[in-house]
C-alpha positions in Angstrom: 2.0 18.2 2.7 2.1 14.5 2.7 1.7 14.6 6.8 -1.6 16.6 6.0 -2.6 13.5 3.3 -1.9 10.6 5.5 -4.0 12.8 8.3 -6.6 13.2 5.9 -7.0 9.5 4.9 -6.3 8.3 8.6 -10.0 10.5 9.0 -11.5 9.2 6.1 -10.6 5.5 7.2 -12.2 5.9 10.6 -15.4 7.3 8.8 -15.8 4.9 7.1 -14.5 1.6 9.1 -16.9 3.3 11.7 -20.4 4.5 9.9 -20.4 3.1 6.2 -18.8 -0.7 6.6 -20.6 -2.1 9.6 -23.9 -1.6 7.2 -22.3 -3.1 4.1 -21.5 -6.6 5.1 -21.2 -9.7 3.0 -22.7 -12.9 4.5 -21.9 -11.0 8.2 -18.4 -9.9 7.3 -17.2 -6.6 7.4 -14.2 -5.6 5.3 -11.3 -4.4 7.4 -10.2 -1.2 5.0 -8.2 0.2 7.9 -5.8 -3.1 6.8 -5.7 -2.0 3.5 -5.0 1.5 3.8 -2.2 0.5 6.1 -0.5 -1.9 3.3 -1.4 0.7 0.2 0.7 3.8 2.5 3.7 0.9 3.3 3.4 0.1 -0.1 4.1 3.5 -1.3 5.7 5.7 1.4 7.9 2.9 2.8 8.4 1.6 6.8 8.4 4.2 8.9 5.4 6.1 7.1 3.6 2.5 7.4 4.5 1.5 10.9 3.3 4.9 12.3 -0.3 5.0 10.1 -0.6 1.3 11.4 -0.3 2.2 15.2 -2.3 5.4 14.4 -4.6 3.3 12.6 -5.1 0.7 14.9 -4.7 2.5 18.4 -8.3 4.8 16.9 -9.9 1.4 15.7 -8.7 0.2 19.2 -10.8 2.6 21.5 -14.0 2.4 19.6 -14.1 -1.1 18.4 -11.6 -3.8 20.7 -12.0 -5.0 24.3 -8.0 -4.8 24.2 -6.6 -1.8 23.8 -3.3 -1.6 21.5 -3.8 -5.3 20.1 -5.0 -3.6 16.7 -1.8 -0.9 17.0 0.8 -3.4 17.5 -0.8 -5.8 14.5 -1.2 -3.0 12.2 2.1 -1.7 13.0 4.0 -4.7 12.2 2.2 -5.2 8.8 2.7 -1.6 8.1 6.8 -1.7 8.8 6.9 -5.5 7.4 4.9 -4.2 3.8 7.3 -0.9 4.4 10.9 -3.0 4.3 9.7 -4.1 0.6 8.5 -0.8 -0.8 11.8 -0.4 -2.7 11.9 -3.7 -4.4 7.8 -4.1 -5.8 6.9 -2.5 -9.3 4.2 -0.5 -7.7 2.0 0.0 -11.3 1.6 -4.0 -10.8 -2.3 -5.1 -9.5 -1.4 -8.1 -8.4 1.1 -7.3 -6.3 -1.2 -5.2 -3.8 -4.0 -7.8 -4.4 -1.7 -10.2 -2.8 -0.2 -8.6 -0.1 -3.7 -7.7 1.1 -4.5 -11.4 0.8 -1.3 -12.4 3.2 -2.3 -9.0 4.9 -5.7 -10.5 6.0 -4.1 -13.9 6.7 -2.1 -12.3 8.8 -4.3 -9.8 10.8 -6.7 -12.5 11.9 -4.5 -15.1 12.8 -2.5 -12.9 14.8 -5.9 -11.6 16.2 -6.5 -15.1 16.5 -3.5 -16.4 18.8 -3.5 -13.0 20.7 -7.2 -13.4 21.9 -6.5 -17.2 22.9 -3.6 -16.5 24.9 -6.0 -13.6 26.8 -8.9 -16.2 27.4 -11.3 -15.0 24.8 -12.9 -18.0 23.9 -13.2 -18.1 19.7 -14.0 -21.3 18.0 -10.9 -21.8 14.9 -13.1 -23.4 12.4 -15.6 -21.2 12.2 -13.6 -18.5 12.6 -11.4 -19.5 9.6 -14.5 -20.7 7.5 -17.3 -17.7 8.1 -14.5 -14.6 9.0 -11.1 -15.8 7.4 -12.3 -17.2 4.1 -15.0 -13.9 3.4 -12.7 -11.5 4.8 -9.6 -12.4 2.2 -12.0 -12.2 -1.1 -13.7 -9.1 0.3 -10.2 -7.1 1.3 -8.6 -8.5 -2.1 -11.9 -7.2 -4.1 -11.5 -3.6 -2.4 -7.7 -3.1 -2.4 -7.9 -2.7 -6.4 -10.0 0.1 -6.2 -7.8 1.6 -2.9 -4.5 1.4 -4.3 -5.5 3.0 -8.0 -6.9 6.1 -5.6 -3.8 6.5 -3.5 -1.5 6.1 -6.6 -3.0 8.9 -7.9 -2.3 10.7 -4.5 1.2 9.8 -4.1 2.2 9.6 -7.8 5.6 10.3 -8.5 6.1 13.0 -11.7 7.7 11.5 -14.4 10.2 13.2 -16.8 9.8 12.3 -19.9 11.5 13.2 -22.8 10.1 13.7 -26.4 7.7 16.0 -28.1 4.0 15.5 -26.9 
């Protein structure tokens, strides 16, 4: 069943990241969801479930959006396995916590898209690129997480026991 889910949300992130988000943009920036999907499934299903939704991920946003293919995959899949080695030791009904990673999440994407298009010779100017994408992109992907992660907890709760009279 939960192979089915993450199937299911893998399709619903490429609908969107591909027909609804390109005409949603603030001040020209597009929020990456498929980076917040990948930290909200580490977050709650661990490494390996995050590592293979971030290659997954990132090997579909890949072949329609990136001149490179895999660059996306092997970003993706290191934030998803990285977010995943944690799982165990976050309390998962905290905000913040998912509003942060997303923010170190973001950091991370485009500065490691950063330095990997550099060192193939695709010419990107740093300050802009940190003032117009960086700088939007964070408080956009920090904005959207919050409503991201209250959907998927309701998809991956855990059941409770509880004991008492109700």
């Amino acid at each position: 069943m939960t192979i089915f889910i993450l199937l299911l949300v893998v399709l619903v992130n490429f609908i969107l990241q591909s027909t609804i988000l390109p005409y949603m943009p603030i001040l020209g920036v597009v929020p990456n969801i498929s980076l917040l999907v990948v930290i909200t499934i580490s977050l709650y299903k661990g490494r390996l479930y995050g590592g293979i939704i971030g290659i997954a991920i990132g090997l579909i946003q890949d072949i329609l959006f990136s001149p490179i293919i895999g660059l996306n995959a092997f970003i993706f899949f290191f934030a998803g396995y990285l977010i995943g080695l944690i799982e165990n030791k976050l309390i998962k009904d905290n905000t913040l916590i998912p509003i942060l990673l997303s923010i170190i999440g973001t950091v991370y994407y485009n500065f490691a898209y950063y330095i990997f298009m550099f060192f193939l010779s695709h010419e990107i100017e740093f300050l802009s690129f940190a003032k117009d994408v960086l700088l939007i992109e964070t408080v956009y992907n920090s904005v959207l997480i919050v409503p991201i992660y209250k959907m998927f907890s309701k998809i991956f709760a855990v059941p409770q026991i509880r004991f008492g009279s109700k």
